[in-house]
C-alpha positions as CSV (number, residue, x, y, z in Angstrom):
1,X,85.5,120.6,-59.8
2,X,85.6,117.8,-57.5
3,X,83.6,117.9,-54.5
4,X,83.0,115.4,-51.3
5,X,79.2,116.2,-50.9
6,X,78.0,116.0,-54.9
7,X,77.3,112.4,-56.7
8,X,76.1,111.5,-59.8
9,X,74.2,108.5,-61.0
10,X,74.5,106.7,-63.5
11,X,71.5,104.2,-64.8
12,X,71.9,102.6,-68.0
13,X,71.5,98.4,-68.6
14,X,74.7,98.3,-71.3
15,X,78.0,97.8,-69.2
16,X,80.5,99.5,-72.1
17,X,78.0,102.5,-71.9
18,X,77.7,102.3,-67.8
19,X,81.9,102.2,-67.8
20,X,82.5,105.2,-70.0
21,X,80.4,107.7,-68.6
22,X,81.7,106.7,-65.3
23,X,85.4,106.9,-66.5
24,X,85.0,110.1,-68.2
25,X,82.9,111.4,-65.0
26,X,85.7,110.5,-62.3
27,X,88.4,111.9,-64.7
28,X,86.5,115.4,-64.4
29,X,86.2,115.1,-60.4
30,X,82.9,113.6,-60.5
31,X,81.9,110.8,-57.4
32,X,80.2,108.2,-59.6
33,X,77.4,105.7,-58.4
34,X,76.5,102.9,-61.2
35,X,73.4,100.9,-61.8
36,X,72.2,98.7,-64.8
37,X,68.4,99.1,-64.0
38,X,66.4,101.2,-62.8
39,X,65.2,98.9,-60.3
40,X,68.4,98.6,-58.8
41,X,68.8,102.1,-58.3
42,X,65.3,102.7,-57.0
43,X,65.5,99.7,-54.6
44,X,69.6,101.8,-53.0
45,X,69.5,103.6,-50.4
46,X,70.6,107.0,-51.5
47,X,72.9,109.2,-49.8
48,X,72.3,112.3,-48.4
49,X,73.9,114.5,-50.8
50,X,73.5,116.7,-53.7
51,X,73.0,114.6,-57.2
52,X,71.8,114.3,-60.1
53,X,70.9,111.1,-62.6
54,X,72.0,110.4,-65.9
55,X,69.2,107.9,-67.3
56,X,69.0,105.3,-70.0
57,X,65.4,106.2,-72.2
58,X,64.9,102.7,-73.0
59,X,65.9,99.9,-70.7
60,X,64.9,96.3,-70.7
61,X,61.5,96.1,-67.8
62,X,61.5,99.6,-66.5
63,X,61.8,102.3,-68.8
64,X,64.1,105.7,-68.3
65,X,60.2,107.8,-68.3
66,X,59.0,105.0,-65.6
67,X,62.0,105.5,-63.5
68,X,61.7,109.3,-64.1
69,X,57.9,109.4,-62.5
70,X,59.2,107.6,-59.7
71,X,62.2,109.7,-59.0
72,X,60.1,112.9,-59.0
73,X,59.0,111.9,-55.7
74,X,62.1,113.3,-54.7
75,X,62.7,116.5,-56.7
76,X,65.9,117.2,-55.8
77,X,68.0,114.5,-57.8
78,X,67.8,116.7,-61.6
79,X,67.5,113.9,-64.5
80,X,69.6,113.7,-67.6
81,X,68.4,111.6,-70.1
82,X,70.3,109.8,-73.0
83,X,68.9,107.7,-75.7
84,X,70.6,105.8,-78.8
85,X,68.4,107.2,-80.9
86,X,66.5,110.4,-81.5
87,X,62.7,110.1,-80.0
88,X,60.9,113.2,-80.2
89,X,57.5,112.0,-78.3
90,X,59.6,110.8,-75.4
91,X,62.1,113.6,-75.0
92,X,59.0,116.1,-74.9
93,X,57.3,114.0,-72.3
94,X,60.9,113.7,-70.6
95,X,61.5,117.6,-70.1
96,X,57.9,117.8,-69.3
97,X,58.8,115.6,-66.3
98,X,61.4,118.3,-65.4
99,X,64.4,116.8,-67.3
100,X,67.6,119.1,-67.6
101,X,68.4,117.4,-71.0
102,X,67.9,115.1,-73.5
103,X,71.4,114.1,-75.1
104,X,71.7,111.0,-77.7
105,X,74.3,108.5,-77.8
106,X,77.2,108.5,-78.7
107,X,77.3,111.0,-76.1
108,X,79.2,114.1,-77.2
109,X,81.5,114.7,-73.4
110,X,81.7,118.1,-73.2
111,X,78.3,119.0,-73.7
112,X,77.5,115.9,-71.1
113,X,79.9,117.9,-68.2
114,X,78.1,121.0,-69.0
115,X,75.2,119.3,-68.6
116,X,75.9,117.5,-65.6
117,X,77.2,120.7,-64.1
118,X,73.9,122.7,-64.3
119,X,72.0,119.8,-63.4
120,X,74.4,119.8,-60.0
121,X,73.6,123.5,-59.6
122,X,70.1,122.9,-59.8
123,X,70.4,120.0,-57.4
124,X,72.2,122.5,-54.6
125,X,69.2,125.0,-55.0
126,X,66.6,122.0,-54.5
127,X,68.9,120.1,-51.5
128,X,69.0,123.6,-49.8
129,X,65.5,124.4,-51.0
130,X,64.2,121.2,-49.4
131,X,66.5,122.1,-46.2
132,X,65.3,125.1,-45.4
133,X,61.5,123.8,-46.2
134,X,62.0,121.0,-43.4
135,X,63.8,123.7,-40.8
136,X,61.1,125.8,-41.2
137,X,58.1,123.1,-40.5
138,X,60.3,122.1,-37.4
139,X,60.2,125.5,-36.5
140,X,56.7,125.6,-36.5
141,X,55.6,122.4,-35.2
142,X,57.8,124.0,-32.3
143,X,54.9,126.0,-31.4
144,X,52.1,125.1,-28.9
145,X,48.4,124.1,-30.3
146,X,47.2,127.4,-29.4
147,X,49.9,129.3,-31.1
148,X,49.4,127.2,-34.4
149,X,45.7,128.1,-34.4
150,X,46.7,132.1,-33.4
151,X,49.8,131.7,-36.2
152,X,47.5,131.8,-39.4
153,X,45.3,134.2,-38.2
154,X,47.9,137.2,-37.4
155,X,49.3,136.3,-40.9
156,X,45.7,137.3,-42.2
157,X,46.5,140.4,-41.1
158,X,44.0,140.7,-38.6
159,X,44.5,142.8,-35.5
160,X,45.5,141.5,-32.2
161,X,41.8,142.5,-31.1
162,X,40.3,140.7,-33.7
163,X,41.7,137.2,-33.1
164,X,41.1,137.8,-29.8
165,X,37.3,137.8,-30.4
166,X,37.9,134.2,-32.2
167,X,39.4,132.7,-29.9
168,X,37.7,134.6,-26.8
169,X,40.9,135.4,-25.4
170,X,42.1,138.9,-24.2
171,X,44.3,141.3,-26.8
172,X,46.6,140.9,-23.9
173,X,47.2,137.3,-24.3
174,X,47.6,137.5,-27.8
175,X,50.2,139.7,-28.0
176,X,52.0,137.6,-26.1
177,X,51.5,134.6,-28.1
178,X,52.7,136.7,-30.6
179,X,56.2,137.6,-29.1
180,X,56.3,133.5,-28.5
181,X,55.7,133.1,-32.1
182,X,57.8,135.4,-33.3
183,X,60.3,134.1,-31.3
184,X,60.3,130.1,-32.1
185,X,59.9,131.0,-35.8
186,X,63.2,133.1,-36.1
187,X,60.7,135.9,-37.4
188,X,62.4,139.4,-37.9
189,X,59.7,141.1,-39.1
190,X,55.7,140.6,-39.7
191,X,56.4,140.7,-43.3
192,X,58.4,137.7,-42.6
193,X,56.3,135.8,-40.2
194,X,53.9,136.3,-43.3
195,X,56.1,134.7,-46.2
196,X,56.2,131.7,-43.6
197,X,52.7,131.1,-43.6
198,X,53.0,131.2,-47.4
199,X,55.8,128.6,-47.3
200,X,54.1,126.4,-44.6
201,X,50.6,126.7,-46.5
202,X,48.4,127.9,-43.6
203,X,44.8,129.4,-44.4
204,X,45.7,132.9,-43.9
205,X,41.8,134.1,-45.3
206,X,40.2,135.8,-42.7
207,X,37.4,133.1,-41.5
208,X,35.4,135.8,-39.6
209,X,34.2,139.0,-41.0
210,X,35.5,141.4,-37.7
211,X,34.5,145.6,-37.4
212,X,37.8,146.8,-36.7
C-alpha cells in the first residue's frame, strides 16, 4: 500500500544489505530513505512524515542501541532492528527501548513487510498523537495570564466561588473567564476541559483548603 505521506529508513553500514531492503521495500510501495551510519541519518534533516527505521545492531562507531537512545527523542519514528546474528542481551535492551522488532539477517521479507507495516501504524497513532498534543498546547498558550492561572483551578473542581476567593476576584468575573476558556480551548464539556488539564499537565490539586 503505497502512500505519499509514509517513509521508511533504512540505516545499515553494508551497501548489498542497504540495496536489498530498499529494492524489496519500493517493490511493495514503500518511499525508501538510505543511510550507511547512523551518524548520517542523525545529522538529515527529516521530513515531516510518518516513518519508521529499520536499524543495523552493530555498525562500525555508532551502534544500532546508540542511535536507538538518540532517536527516542523523537518517539514517533517506531524502530526495527536487524542483526546478523542472534544477541539476546541486546535485543532485550532493544525492545526495552521501545523497538517493534528484532529480526536477524538474512532477513526473512515477508515477516520484514509485516513488520514494517505495524511499525507504520504505530508511527500514524504517534505523528497524530504528537499533533493533537502540540494543537492542544497552542490552544492553551492562547489564553491570557489570568485565564492560565483560573484554567487549573476550575479543573480542580473547585467552584466558581472558591477560585474567586484565590484570586480575590468576583464569582462574576470568573464565570466569565470561564466561558473565554471554554471557548479558546474548543472545550465541549467540563469533563473535557478536565482531560485537557490532564494532557497539558497543570496542577489541578486544590492549593487552598475552601468551606464550600
Amino acid at each position: 500500500m503505497e502512500s505519499a505521506n509514509e517513509l521508511v529508513y533504512v540505516v545499515d553500514d553494508d551497501r548489498r544489505v542497504r540495496e536489498s531492503l530498499s529494492t524489496l521495500l519500493r517493490a511493495n510501495g514503500r518511499d525508501v530513505q538510505a543511510f550507511d551510519s547512523g551518524g548520517e541519518f542523525l545529522d538529515t534533516r527529516r521530513r515531516n512524515v510518518v516513518a519508521c527505521l529499520i536499524l543495523d545492531m552493530s555498525m562500525p562507531g555508532m551502534n544500532g542501541l546508540e542511535v536507538q537512545k538518540l532517536v527516542s527523542t523523537d518517539s514517533r519514528i517506531p524502530v526495527i532492528f536487524i542483526t546478523g546474528r542472534a544477541d539476546v542481551p541486546s535485543a532485550i535492551l532493544a525492545m526495552k527501548g521501545g523497538a517493534v522488532d528484532f529480526l536477524t539477517k538474512p532477513v526473512d521479507e515477508d515477516a520484514l513487510m509485516r513488520t514494517v507495516d505495524a511499525a507504520l501504524v504505530r508511527a500514524h497513532v504517534l505523528h497524530k498523537e504528537a499533533k493533537d498534543a502540540a494543537s492542544l498546547q497552542a490552544r492553551y498558550q492562547s489564553l491570557t495570564p489570568r485565564e492560565q492561572e483560573l484554567m487549573p483551578l476550575l479543573a480542580s473542581g473547585l467552584l466558581n466561588k472558591q477560585v474567586a476567593s484565590i484570586l480575590g476576584i468576583t464569582g462574576y468575573t470568573v464565570q466569565i473567564h470561564r466561558g473565554h476558556i471554554m471557548r479558546k480551548m474548543r472545550a465541549d464539556s467540563f469533563a473535557t476541559l478536565v482531560r485537557q488539564a490532564g494532557k497539558l499537565q497543570l496542577d489541578t490539586s486544590p492549593t487552598t483548603t475552601l468551606e464550600a
